[in-house]
N, C-alpha and C positions, 0 to 999 in steps of 0.2 A: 659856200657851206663851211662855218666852222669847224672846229677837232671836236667839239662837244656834240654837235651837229651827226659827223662822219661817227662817230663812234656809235650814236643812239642809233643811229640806220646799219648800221655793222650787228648790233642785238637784234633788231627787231627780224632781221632778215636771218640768222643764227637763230632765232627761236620759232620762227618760222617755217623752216625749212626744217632744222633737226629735234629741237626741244617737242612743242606741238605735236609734231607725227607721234614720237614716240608715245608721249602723254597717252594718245589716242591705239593705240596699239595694245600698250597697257591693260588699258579700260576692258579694249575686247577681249584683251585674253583674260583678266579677270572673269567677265561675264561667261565667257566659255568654260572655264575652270568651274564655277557656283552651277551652271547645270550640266558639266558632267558629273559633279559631287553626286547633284539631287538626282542621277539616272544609276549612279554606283549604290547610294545610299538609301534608296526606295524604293517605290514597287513602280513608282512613276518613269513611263517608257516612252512619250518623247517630251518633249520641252520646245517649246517655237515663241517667242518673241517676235512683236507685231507694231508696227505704230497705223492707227485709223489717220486718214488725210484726206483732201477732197483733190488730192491730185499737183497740190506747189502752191495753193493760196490761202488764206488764214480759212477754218474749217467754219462755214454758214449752216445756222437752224436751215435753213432752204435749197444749199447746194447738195452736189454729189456728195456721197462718203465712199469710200473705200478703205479696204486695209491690206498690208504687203507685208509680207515675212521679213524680219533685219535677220536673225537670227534662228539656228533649228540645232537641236541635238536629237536622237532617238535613237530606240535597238530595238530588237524583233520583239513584237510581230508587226513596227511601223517602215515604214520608208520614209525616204524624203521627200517633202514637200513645199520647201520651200521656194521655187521656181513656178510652181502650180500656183501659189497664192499669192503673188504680185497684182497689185492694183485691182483687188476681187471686188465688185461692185459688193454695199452692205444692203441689206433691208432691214424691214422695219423693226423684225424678233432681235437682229443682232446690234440695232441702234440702241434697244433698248437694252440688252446685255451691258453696252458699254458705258451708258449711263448709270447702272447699277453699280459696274465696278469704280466709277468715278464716284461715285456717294458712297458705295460700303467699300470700297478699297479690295476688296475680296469675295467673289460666288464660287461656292460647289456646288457643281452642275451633275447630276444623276442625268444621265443621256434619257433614256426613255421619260422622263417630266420636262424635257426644254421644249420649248413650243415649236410647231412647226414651221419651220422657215431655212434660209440657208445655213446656219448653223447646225441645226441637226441634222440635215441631208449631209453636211459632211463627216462631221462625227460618226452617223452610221454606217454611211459607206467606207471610212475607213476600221470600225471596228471598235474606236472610242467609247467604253460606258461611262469612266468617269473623268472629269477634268474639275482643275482645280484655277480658277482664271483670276489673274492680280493685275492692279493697276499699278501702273510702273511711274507715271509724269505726263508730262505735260508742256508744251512749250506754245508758242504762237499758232505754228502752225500743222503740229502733231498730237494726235494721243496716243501713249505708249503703251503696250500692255503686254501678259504674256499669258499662255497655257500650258499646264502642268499636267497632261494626259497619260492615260493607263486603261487597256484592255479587260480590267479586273472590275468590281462592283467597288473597291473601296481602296482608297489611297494611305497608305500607313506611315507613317513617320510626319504628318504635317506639320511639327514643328519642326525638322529638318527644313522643308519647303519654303517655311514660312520664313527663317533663317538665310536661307540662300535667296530668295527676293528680294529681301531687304540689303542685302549687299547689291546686288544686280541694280538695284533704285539709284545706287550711289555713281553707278558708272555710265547710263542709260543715255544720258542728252549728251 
């Protein structure tokens, strides 16, 4: 191995090790920072960030779906949940949520009009009226997305929200 050689392997393993992580550290603490803003700055009381998968292999019309919590901020009257929603099998109401926020990029969901299925079983049981849910990305083998919940009839500041998602998109994959 050459000195041109030894030195390219000297960076890649220097940005490997310390460059990268950080990059990555970053990212999340940005994305934490955008929803504790939107949890200070709204009436919106938790925030969860989700990617839909079929479990580690590119996502099939015909395979399983599931979705897993990456991320959760919240304040009373929620708790956390995101240990609860790891690998939540989807159905068919929430398949089709996801495809809506893939095509309109954004739904407001009024709890009492979402259709019956596992998504409003949880909303209700956790006290959820309104949520406000955006498509985050996309990559091979993820959908990304998040919800933007509150215990109230109506979400106030959405162009705040709207505002902090869009930076959150920037740091997501």
């Amino acid at each position: 191995m050459g000195y041109a050689e030894a030195i390219t392997e000297v960076a890649r393993f220097f940005n490997n090790i310390i460059v990268s992580p950080r990059k990555q550290i970053r990212k999340v603490v940005n994305i934490y920072d955008e929803m504790h803003a939107v949890l200070e700055e709204t009436n919106v009381e938790r925030f969860l960030i989700f990617k839909a998968h079929n479990g580690g292999g590119v996502i099939t019309p015909n395979g399983e779906l599931y979705v897993s919590t990456l991320y959760e901020d919240y304040t009373d009257p929620f708790i956390s949940v995101k240990a609860d929603y790891q690998k939540l099998p989807v159905d068919v109401v929430y398949a089709k949520m996801l495809l809506e926020i893939i095509k309109n990029k954004k739904v407001d969901y009024k709890i009492e009009e979402v259709p019956e299925g596992i998504l409003k079983e949880i909303y209700l049981k956790e006290g959820v009226r309104r949520s406000l849910i955006y498509f985050l990305g996309q990559d091979r083998k993820n959908v990304y997305f998040c919800s933007c919940a509150t215990s109230q009839d109506i979400i106030y500041d959405e162009i705040t929200v709207d505002l902090a998602v869009n930076k959150i998109k920037q740091n997501i994959k």
